[in-house]
DRENMARPA-184956 format. One record per residue: residue number from 1; x, y, z of N, C-alpha, C in turn. Coordinates in nm, 2 decimals, padded with zeros to 4 digits. Each point is the difference from the previous one (the first is absolute). Layout:
<NUM; <X; Y; Z>; <X; Y; Z>; <X; Y; Z>>
...
//
This chain:
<1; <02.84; 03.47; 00.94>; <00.00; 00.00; 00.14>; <-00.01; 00.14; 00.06>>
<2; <-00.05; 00.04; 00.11>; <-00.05; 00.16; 00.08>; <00.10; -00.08; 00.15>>
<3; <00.11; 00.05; -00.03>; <00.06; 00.04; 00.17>; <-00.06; 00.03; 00.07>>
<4; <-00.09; 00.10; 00.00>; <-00.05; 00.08; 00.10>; <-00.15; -00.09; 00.05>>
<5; <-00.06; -00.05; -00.06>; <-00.14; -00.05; 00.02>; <00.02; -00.14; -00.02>>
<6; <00.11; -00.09; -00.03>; <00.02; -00.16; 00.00>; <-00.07; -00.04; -00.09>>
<7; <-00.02; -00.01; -00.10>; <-00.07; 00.03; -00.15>; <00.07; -00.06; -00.11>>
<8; <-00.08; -00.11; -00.04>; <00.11; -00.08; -00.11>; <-00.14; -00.06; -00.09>>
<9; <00.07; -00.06; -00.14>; <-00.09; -00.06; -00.14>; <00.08; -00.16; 00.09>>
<10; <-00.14; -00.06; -00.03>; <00.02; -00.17; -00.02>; <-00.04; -00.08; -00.15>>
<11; <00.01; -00.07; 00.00>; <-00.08; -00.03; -00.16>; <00.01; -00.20; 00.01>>
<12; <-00.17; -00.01; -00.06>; <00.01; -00.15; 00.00>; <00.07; -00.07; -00.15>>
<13; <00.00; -00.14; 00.01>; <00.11; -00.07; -00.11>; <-00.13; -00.10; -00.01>>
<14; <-00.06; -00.04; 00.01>; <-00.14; -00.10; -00.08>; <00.02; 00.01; -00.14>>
<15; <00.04; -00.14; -00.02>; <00.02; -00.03; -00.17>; <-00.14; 00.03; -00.03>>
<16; <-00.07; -00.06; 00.04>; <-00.15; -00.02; -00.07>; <-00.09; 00.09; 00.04>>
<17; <-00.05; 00.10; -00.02>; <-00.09; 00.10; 00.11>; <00.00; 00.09; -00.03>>
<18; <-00.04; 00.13; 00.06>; <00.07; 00.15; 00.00>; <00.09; 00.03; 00.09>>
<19; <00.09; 00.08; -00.03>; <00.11; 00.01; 00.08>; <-00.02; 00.18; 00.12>>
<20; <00.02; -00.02; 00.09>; <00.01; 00.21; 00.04>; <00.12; 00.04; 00.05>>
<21; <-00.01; 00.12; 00.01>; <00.10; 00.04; 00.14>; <-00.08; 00.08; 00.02>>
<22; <00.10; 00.01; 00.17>; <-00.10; 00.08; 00.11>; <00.12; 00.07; 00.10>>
<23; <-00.08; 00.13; 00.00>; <00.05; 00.06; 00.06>; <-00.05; 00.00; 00.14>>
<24; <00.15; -00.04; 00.11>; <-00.03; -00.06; 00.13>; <00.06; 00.09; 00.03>>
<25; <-00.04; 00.01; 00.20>; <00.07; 00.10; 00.10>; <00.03; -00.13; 00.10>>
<26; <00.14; 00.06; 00.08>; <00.01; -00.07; 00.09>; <-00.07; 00.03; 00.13>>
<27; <-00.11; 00.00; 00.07>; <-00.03; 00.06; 00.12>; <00.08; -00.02; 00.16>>
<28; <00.14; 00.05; 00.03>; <00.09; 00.01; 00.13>; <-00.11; -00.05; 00.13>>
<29; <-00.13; 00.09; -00.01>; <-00.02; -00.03; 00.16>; <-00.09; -00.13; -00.04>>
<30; <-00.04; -00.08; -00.06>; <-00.02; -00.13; 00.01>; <00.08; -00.11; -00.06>>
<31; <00.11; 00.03; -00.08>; <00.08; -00.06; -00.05>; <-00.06; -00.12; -00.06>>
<32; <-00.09; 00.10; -00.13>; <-00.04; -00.06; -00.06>; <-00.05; 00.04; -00.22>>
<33; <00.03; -00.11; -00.09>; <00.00; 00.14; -00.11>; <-00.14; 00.02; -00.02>>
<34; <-00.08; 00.09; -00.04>; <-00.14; -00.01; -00.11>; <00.05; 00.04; -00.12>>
<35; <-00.12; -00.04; -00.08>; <00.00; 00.05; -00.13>; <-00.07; 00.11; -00.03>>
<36; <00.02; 00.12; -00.04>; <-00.01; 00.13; -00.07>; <-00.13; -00.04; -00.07>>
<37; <00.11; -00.04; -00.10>; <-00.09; -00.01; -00.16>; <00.03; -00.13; -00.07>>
<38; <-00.09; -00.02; -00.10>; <00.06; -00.11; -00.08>; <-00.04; 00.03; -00.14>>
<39; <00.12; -00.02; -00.05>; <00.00; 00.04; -00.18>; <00.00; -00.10; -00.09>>
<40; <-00.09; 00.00; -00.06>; <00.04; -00.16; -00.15>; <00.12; 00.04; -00.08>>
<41; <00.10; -00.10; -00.03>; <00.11; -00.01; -00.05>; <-00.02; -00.07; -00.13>>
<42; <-00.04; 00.00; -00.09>; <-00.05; -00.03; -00.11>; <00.07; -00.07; -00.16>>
<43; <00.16; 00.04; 00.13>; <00.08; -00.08; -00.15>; <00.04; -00.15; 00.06>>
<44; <-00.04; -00.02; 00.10>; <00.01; -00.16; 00.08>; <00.07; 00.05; 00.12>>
<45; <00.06; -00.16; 00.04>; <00.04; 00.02; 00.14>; <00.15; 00.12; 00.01>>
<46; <-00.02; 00.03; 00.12>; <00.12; 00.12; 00.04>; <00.12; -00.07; 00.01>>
<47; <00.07; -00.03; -00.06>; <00.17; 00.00; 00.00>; <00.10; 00.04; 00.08>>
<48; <-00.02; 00.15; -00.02>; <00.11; 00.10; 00.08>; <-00.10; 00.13; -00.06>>
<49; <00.05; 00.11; 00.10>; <-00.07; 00.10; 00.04>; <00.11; 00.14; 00.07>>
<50; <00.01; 00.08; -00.06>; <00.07; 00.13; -00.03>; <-00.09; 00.12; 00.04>>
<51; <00.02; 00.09; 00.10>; <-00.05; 00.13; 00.05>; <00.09; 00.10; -00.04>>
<52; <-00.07; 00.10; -00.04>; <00.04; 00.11; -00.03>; <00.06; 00.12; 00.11>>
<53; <00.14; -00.01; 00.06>; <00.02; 00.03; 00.09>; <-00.04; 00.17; 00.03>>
<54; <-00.08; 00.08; -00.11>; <00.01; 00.13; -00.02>; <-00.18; 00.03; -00.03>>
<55; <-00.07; -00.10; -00.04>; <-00.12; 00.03; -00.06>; <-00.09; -00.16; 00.09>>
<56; <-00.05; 00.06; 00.10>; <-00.09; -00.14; 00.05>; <-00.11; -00.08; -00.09>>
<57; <-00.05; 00.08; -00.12>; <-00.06; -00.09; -00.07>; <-00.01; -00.07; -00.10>>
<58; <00.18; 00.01; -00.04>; <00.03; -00.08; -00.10>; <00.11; -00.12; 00.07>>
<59; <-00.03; -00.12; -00.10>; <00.03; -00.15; 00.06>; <00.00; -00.06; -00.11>>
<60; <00.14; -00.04; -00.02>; <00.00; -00.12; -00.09>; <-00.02; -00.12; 00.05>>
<61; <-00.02; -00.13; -00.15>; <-00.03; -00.14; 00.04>; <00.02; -00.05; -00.11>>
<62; <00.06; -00.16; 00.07>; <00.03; -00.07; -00.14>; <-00.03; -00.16; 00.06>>
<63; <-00.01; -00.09; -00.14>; <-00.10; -00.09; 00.06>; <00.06; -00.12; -00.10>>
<64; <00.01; -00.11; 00.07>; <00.09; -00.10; -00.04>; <-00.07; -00.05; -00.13>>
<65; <-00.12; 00.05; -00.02>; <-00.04; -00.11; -00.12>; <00.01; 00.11; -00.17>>
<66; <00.07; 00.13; 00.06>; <-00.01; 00.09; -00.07>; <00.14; 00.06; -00.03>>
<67; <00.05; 00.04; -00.08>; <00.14; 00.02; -00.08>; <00.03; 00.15; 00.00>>
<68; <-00.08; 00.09; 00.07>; <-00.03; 00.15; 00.03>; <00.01; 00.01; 00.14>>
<69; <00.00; 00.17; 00.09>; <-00.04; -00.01; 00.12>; <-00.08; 00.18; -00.07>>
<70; <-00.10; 00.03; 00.09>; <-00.08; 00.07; -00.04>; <-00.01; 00.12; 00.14>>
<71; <00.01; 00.11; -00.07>; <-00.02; 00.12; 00.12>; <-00.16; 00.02; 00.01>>
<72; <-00.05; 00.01; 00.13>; <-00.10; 00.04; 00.04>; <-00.03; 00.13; 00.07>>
<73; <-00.14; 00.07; -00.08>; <00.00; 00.11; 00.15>; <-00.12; -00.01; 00.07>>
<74; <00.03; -00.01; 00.14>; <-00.09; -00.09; 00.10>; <-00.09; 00.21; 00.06>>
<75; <-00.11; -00.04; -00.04>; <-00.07; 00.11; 00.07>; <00.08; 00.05; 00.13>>
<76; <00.05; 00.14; 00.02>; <00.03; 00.05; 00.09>; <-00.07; 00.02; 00.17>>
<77; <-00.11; -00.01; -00.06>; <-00.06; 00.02; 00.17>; <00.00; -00.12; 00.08>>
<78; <00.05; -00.13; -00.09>; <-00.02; -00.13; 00.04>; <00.13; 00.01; 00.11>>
<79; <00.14; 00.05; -00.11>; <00.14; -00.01; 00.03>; <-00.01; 00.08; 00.11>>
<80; <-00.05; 00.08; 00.03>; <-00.01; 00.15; 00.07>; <-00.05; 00.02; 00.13>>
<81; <-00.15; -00.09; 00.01>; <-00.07; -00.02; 00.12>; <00.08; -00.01; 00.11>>
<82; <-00.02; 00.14; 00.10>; <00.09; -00.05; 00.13>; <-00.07; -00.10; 00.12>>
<83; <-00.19; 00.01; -00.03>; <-00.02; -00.05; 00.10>; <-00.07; -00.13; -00.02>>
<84; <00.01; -00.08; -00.13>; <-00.03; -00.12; -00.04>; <-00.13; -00.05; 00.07>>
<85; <-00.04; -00.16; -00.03>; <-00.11; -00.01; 00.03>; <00.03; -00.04; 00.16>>
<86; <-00.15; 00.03; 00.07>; <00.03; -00.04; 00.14>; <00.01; -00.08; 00.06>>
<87; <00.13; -00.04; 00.06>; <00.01; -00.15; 00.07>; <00.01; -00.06; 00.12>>
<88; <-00.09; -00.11; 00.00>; <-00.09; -00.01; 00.13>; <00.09; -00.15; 00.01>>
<89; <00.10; 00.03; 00.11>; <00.08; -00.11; 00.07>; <-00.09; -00.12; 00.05>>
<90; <-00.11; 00.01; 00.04>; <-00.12; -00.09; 00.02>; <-00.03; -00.07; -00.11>>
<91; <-00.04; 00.05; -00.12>; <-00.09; -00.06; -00.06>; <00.12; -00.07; -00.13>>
<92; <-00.01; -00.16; 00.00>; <00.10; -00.05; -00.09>; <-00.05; -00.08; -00.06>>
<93; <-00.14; 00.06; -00.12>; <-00.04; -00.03; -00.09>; <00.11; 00.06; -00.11>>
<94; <-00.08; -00.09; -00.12>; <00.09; 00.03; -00.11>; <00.06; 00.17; -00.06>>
<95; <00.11; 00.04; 00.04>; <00.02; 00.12; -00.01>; <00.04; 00.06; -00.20>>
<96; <-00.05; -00.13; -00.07>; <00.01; 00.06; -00.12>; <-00.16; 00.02; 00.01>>
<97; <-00.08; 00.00; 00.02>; <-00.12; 00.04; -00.01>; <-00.06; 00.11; 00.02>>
<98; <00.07; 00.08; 00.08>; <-00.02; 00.11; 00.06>; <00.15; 00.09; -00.12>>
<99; <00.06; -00.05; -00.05>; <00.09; 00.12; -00.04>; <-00.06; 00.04; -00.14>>
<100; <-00.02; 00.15; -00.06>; <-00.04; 00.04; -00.10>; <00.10; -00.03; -00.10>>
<101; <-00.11; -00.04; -00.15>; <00.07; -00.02; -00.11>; <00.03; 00.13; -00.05>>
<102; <00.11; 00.00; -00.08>; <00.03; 00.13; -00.13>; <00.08; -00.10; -00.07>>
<103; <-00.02; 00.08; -00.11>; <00.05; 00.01; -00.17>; <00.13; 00.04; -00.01>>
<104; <00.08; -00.07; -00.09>; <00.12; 00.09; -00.04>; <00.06; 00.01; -00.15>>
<105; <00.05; 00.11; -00.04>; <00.01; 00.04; -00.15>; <00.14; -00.07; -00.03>>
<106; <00.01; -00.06; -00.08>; <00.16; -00.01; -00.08>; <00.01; 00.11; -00.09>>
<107; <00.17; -00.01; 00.08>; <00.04; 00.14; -00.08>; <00.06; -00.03; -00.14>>
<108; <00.09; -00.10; 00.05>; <00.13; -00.04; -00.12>; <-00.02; -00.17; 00.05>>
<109; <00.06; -00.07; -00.13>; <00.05; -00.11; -00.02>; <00.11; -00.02; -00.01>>
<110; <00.11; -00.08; 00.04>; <00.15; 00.03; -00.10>; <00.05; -00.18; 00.05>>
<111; <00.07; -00.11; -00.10>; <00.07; -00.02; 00.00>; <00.09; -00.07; 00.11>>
<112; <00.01; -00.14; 00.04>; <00.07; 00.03; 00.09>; <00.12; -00.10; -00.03>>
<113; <00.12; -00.02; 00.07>; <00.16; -00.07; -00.04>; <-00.07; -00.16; -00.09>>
<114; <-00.09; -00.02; 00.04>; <-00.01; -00.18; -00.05>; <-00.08; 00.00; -00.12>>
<115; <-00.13; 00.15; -00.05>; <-00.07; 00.00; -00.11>; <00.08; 00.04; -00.07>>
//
């Protein structure tokens, strides 16, 4: 999460499908969120979800169908962008359509209380 810019990871749970998270802003003067970005989550659905309170582009995840939770590092300019994509309080077409994809590396694997 970014205090300063209302900036948080979401992540979908679809058993069956591909899963993402997305990095969303809240926008104050329409009181409304967009989406940033949208990342494929690749070890299934998002579970629970951990930010790195010191480094914005690392983010853990861990996923109910999986006995691990896995650290990610989410491209920086993604985490970083102050002025995201532009949002047009008019237009309320599908707003994942317009948000840019990126890629993200796994760093580590480890383990979690129930594997």
């Amino acid at each position: 999460a970014d205090r300063v810019d209302n900036r948080f990871l979401v992540g979908s749970s679809q058993v069956r499908g591909t899963n993402e998270l997305y990095a969303c802003r809240f926008h104050a003067e329409v009181n409304e969120i967009g989406i940033d970005a949208s990342i494929p989550h690749p070890t299934g659905p998002v579970q629970s979800i951990a930010c790195s309170p010191t480094d914005v582009s690392l983010v853990a995840t861990s996923s109910p169908s999986e006995s691990n939770a896995t650290l990610w590092k989410i491209p920086r300019d993604i985490m970083e962008d102050a002025g995201g994509i532009q949002y047009d309080e008019e237009d309320h077409n599908d707003a994942l359509g317009a948000a840019p994809r990126a890629a993200m590396d796994s760093i580590a694997t480890m383990p979690t209380e129930s594997g």
